[in-house]
Structure formats: C-alpha cells, structure tokens
C-alpha positions in Angstrom: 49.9 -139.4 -180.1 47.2 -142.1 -181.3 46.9 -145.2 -179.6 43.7 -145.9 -181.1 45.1 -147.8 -184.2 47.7 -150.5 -182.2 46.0 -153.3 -180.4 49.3 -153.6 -178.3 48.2 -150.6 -176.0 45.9 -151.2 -173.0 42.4 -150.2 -173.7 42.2 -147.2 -171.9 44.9 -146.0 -173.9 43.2 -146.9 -177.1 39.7 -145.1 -176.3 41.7 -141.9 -174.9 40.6 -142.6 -171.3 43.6 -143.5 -169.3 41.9 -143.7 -165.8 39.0 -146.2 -167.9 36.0 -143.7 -166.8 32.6 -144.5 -166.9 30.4 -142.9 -168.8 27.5 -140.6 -167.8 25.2 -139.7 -170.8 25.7 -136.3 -171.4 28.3 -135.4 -168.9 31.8 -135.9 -170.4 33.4 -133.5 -173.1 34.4 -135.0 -175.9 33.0 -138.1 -175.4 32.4 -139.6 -178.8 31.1 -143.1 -177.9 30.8 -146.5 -175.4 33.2 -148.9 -175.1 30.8 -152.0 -174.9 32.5 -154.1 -172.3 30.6 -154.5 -169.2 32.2 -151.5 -167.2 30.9 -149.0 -170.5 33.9 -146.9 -170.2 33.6 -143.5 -172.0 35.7 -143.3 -175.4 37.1 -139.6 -176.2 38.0 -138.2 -179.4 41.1 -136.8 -177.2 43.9 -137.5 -174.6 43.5 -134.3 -173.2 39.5 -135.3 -172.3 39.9 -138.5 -171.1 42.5 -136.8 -168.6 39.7 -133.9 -168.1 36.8 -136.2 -167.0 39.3 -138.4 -164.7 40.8 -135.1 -163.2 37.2 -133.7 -162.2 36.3 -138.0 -161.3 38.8 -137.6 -158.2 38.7 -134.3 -157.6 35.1 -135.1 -156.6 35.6 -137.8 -155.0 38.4 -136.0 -152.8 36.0 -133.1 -152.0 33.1 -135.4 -151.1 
C-alpha cells in the first residue's frame, strides 16, 4: 500500500518507516533518501525496509 501520496497519514507512514528510524549513511537497505526534519529519519523505497531496519534497531538494542 502507498502512503506516500496522502498527507493524511503520519509521516512515518509516508517515508515507509513506521518506527521513524534514523538514518546512518550507508547502513539501511533500501534507504532512498533524508527526511529533512531535525531527527533525519531514513525514507525507504519500501514498507517491508522500513520494518527491516526497525526490526534489527531493537533487536540490538535488546541484545546490548
């Protein structure tokens, strides 16, 4: 489903990043660009990669 093109959804649902995660140059698959807010929260070109980076997010900080 694309969010991307209704202002209506939040805008982590709009930038495919649900959990609104940071970005890291070069460390996020599918990462297509910045958000440029302050916070600089990734923007993927998929659902399924902004669910990817925040799965691996917690799963480090769960292990650490």
């Amino acid at each position: 489903m694309d969010f991307s093109s209704n202002a209506s959804y939040p805008r982590g649902m709009r930038d495919n990043n649900p959990l609104n995660v940071a970005t890291v140059p070069g460390m996020w698959n599918g990462e297509t660009s910045v958000d440029t807010n302050p916070q600089r929260e990734a923007i993927f070109s998929d659902m399924t990669y902004g669910i990817r980076a925040a799965t691996i997010l917690l799963y480090n900080y769960y292990i650490i």
